[in-house]
C-alpha positions as CSV (number, residue, x, y, z in Angstrom):
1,X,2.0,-70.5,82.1
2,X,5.2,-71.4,80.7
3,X,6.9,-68.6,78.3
4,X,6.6,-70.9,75.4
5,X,2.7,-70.6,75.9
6,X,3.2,-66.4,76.3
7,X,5.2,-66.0,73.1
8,X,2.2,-68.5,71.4
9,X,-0.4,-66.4,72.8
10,X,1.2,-62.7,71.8
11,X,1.7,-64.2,68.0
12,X,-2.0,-65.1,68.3
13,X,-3.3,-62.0,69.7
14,X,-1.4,-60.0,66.9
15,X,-2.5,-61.7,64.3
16,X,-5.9,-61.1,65.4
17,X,-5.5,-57.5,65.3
18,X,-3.8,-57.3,62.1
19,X,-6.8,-59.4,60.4
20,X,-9.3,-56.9,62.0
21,X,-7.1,-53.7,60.5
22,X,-7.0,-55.5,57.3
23,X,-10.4,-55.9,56.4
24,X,-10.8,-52.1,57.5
25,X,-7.7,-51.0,55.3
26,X,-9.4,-48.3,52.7
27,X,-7.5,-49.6,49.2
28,X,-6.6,-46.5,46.9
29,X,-8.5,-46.5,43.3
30,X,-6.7,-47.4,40.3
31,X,-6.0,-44.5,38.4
32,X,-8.1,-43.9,35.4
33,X,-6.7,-43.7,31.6
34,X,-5.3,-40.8,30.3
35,X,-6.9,-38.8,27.6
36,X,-4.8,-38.4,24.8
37,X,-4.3,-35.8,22.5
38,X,-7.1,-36.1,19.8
39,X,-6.7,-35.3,16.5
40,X,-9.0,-32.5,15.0
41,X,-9.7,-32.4,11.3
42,X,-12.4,-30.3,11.3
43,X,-10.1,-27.0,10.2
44,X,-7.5,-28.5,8.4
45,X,-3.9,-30.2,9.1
46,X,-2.3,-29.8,12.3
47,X,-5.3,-29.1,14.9
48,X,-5.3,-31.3,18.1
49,X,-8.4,-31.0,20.4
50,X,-7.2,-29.0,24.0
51,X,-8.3,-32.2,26.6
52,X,-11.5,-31.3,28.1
53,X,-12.7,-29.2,25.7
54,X,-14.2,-29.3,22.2
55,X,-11.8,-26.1,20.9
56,X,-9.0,-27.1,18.4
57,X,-5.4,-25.9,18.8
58,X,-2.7,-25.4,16.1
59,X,0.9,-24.9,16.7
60,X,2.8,-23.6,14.0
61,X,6.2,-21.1,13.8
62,X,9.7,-21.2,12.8
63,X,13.4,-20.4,13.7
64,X,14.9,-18.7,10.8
65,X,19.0,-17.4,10.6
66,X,19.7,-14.7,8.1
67,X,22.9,-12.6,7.4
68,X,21.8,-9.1,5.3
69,X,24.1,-7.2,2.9
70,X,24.0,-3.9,1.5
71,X,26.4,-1.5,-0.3
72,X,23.9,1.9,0.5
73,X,26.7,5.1,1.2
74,X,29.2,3.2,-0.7
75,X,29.7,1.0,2.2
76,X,30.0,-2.7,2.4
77,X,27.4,-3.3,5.7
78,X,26.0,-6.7,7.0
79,X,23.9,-7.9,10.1
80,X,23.4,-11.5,11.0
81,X,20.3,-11.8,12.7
82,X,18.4,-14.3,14.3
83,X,14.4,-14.9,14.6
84,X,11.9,-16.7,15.9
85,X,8.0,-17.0,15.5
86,X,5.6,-19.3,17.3
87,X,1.5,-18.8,16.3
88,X,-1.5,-20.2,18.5
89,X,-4.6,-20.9,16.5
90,X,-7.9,-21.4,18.2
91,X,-11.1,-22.6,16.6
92,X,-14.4,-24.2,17.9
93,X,-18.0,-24.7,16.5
94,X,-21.1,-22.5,17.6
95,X,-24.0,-21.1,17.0
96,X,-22.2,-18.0,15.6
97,X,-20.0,-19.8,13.6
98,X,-16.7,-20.8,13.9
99,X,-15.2,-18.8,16.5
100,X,-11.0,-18.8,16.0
101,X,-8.4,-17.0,18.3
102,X,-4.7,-16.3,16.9
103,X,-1.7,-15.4,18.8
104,X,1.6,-14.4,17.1
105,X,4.7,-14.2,19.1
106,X,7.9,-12.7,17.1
107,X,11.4,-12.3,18.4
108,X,14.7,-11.6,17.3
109,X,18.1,-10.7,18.0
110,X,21.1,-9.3,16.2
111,X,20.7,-5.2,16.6
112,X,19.3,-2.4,14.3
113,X,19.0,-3.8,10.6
114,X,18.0,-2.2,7.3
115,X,16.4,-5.4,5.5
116,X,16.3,-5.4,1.8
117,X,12.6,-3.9,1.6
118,X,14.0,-1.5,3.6
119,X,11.4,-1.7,6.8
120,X,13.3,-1.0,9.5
121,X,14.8,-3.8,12.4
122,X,14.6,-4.1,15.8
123,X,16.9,-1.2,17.4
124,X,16.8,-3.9,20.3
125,X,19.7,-6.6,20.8
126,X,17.0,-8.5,21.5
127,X,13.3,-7.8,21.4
128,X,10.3,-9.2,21.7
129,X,7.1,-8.2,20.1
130,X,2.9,-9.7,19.5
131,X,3.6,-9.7,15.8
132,X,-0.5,-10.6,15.5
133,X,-3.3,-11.4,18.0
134,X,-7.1,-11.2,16.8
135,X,-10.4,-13.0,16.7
136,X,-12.9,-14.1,14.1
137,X,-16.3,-14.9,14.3
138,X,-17.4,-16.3,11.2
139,X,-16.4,-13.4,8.7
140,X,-15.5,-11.2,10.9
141,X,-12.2,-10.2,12.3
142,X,-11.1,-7.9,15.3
143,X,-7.8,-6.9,16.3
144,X,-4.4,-6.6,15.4
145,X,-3.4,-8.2,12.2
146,X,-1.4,-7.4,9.0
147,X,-4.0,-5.9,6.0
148,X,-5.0,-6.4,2.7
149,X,-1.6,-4.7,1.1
150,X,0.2,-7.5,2.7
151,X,-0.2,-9.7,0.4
152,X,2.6,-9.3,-2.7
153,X,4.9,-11.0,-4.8
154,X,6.7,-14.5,-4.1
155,X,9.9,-13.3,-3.9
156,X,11.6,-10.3,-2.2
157,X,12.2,-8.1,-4.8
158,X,9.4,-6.1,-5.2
159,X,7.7,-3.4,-2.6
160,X,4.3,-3.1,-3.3
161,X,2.9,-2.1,0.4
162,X,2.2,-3.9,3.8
163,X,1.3,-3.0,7.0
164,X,-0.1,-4.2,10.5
165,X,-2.5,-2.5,12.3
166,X,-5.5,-2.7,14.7
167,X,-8.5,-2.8,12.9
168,X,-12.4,-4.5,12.5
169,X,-12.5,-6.5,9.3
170,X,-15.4,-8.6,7.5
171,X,-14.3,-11.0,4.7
172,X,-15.9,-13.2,2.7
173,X,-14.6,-16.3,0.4
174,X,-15.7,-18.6,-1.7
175,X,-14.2,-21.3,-4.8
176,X,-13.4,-18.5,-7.0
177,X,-14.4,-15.3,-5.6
178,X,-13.0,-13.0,-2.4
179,X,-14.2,-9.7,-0.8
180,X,-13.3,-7.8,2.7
181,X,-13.5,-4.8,4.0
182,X,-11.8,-3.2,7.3
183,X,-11.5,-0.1,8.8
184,X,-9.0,1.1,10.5
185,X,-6.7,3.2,13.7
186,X,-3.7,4.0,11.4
187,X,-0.5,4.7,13.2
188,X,1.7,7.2,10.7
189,X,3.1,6.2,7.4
190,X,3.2,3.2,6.0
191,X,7.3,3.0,5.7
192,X,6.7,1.0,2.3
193,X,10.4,0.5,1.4
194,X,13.1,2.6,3.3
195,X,15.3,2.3,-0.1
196,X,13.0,4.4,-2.0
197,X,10.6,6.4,-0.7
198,X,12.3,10.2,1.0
199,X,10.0,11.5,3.9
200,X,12.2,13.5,5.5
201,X,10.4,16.8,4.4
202,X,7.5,15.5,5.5
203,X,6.4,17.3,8.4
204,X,3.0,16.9,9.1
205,X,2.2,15.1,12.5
206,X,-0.9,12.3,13.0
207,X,-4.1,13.6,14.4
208,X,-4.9,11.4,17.1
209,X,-8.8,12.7,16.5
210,X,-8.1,11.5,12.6
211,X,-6.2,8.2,12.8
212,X,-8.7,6.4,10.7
213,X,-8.6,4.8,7.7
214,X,-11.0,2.4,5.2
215,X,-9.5,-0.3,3.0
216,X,-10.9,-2.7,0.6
217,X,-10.1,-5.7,-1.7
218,X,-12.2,-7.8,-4.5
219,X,-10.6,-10.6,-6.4
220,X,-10.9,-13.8,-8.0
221,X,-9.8,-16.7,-9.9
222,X,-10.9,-17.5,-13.4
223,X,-9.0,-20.3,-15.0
224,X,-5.2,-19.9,-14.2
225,X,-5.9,-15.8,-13.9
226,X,-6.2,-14.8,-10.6
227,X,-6.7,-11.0,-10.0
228,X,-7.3,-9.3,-6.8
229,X,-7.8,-5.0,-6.7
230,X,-7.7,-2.9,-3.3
231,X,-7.6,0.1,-2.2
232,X,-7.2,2.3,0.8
233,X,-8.2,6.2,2.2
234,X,-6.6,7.6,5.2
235,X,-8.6,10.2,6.5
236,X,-5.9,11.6,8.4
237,X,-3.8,12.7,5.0
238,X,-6.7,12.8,3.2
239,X,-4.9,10.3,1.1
240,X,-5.7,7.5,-0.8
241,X,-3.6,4.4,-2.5
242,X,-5.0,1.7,-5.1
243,X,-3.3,-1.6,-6.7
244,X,-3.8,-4.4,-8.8
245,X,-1.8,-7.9,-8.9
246,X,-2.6,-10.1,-11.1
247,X,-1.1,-13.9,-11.4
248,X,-1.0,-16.3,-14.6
249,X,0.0,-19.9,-14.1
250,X,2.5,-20.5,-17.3
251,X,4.8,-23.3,-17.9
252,X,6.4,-24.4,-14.5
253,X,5.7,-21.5,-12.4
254,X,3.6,-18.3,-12.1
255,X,3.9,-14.8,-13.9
256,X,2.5,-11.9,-11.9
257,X,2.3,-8.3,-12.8
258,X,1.3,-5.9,-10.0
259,X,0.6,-1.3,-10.4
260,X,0.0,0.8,-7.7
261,X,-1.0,4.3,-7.6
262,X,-0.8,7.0,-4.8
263,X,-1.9,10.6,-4.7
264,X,-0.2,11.3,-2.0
265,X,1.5,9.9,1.5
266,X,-0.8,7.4,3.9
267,X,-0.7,4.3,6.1
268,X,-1.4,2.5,3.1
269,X,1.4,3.2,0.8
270,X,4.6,5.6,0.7
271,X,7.0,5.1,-1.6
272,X,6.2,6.4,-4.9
273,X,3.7,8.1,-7.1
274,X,3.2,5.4,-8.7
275,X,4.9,2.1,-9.4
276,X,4.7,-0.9,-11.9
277,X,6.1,-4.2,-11.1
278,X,6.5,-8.2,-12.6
279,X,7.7,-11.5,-11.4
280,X,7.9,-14.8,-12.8
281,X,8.4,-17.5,-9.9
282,X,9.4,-20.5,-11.6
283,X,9.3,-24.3,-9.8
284,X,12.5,-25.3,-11.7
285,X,12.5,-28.6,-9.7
286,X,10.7,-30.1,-6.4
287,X,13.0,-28.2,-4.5
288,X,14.3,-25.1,-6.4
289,X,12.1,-22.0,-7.3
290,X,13.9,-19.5,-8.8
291,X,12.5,-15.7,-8.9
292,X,13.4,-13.3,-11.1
293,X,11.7,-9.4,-10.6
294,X,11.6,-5.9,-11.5
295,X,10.3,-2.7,-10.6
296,X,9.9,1.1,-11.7
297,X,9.3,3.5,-9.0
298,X,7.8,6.9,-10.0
299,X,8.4,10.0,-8.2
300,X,10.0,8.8,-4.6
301,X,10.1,12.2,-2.9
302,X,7.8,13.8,-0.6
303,X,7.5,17.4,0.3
304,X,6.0,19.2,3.4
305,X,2.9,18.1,2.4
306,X,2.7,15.1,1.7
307,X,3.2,15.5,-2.4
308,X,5.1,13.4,-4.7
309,X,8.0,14.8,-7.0
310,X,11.3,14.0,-7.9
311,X,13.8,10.7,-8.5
312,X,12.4,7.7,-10.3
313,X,14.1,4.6,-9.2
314,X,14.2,0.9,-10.8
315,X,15.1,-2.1,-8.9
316,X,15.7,-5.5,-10.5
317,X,16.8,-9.0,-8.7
318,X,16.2,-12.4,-7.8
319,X,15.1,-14.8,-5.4
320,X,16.0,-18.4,-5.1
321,X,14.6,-20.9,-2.9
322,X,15.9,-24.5,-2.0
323,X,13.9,-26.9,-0.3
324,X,17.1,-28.7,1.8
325,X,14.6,-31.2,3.9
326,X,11.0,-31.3,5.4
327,X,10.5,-28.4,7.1
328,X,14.2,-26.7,6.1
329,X,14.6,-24.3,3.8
330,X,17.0,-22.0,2.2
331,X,16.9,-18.9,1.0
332,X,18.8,-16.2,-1.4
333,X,18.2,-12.8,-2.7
334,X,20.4,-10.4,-4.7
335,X,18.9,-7.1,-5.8
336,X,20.5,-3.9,-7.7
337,X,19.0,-0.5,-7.6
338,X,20.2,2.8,-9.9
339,X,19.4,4.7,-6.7
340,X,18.6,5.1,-3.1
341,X,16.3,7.2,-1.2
342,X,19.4,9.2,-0.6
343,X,20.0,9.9,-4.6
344,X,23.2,7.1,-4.4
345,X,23.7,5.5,-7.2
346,X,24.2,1.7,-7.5
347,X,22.9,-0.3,-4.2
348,X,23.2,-3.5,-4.0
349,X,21.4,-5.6,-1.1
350,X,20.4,-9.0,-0.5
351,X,20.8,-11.9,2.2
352,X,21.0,-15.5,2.7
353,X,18.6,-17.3,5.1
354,X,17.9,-20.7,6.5
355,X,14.7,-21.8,8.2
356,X,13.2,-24.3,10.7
357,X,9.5,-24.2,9.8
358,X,7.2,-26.4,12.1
């Protein structure tokens, strides 16, 4: 055989074998399509379904900058600070009811702070805190959330109680009419307003065996009245604290009037006797509010036992918000009080805020 013949034959032979591997060759799958997001309108703006599942998912928060100002001790002191908040909202369809899930991350940086409502700051350069994180099923609620007292005024102004705490809630709404009820693991005083209220002769420590407390709210919306009226007792002070706010929608923004009564120290409410206060936020354009306030705070002291005497304080100021963009805002309070909770005469506080809402 001549080697022009062998190098024909090899080429022929390979060939061969290469056809036979072929037609064995295993030939990978195309990949299938993605599943996109899919929108979920069932609860409202903003859900998206999680893929592979039928549960709705919201993501919402913002990044806010803030510098605080205050003149309390005669001094001149500001704080920039910085925050951010992130919320994960959970709902799905079942034979329960809608069951939801929400999860509030908060963080911040920028050291210890006295803000204007005089709650106290982080004492953290940086910290990191669940601001909320409960569950609903239908009406119900369980977990840790902020209460019924949160709810207040527009603007910053005005202290009229708030607090978070871990509790079991059932609350029911409809067009024009709301209820709720909760009890609660209260955690100490409420800490209404830092500015006002003097606990430091207080000195009667929480019973862990008593850290329980009931509050409720009714309230509803006749017209361009809307009223709501709660109330809380804490069984560990044997304390109780009620309020009323009521809103009236006149001209181009809203006029509300709010009281508050105490008979003594709580979880619910801290900083006076007794307090009136009124508002009138007014949409001067699309993107200015402007919100003027003012406040009477009877009897801000607190003895050994939890009893009010003493200083009467008034605080007047005003809040103006500018919408800069979608999603940006800006932000502005300046607020003058005859006293402190110290008995200082003249304090003025007040900051200016921007914010990246999402």
């Amino acid at each position: 055989m001549t080697i022009k013949g062998i190098l024909f034959g090899t080429a022929a032979a390979l060939a061969a074998v290469s056809g036979a591997q072929a037609a064995d060759a295993i030939v990978a799958a195309a990949p299938e399509p993605a599943e996109y997001v899919r929108v979920c309108d069932a609860f409202g703006t903003g859900y998206f379904y999680i893929p592979g599942t039928e549960t709705c998912l919201k993501i919402s928060g913002y990044v806010r900058a803030q510098v605080d100002y205050s003149s309390i001790s005669g001094g001149r002191n500001w704080n920039a600070r910085t925050r951010g908040l992130v919320t994960f909202a959970a709902k799905n369809d079942s034979e329960l009811g809608t069951i939801g899930s929400t999860i509030t991350l908060r963080a911040w940086q920028g050291g210890s702070t006295t803000p204007v409502n005089g709650a106290t700051g982080s004492t953290d350069t940086n910290a990191v805190e669940i601001d909320e994180a409960f569950i609903t099923v239908g009406g119900f609620q369980v977990g840790s959330f902020y209460n019924y007292w949160d709810t207040g005024f527009a603007g910053d102004t005005t202290s009229t109680g708030s607090n978070r705490l871990n509790a079991i809630a059932y609350n029911y709404k409809s067009d024009k009419f709301f209820a709720g009820i909760a009890l609660d693991e209260t955690n100490g005083l409420s800490g209404t307003d830092g500015l006002i209220s003097d606990t430091s002769a207080y000195t009667k420590s929480y019973n862990v065996d008593k850290n329980v407390g009931i509050e409720g709210q009714v309230g509803g919306t006749f017209g361009p009245v809307t009223t709501t009226l709660l109330g809380g007792y804490d069984f560990n002070t044997q304390n109780f604290a009620v309020r009323d706010i009521t809103s009236v929608n006149v001209g181009p923004g809203v006029f509300s009037i709010a009281g508050v009564y105490s008979n003594g120290v709580s979880t619910y409410f801290d900083a006076s006797k007794w307090s009136v206060a009124a508002e009138y936020s007014a949409k001067i354009t699309d993107k200015l509010t402007l919100t003027p306030a003012v406040q009477y705070f009877g009897k801000t002291q607190v003895d050994a036992s939890g009893d009010y005497f003493g200083r009467n304080i008034v605080r007047g100021g005003v809040t103006v918000d500018y919408k800069l963009a979608a999603g940006l805002t800006s932000k502005a309070l300046i607020n003058y009080q005859n006293k402190d909770a110290s008995g200082n005469s003249g304090v003025w506080t007040g900051y200016l805020r921007l914010q990246r809402s999402f």
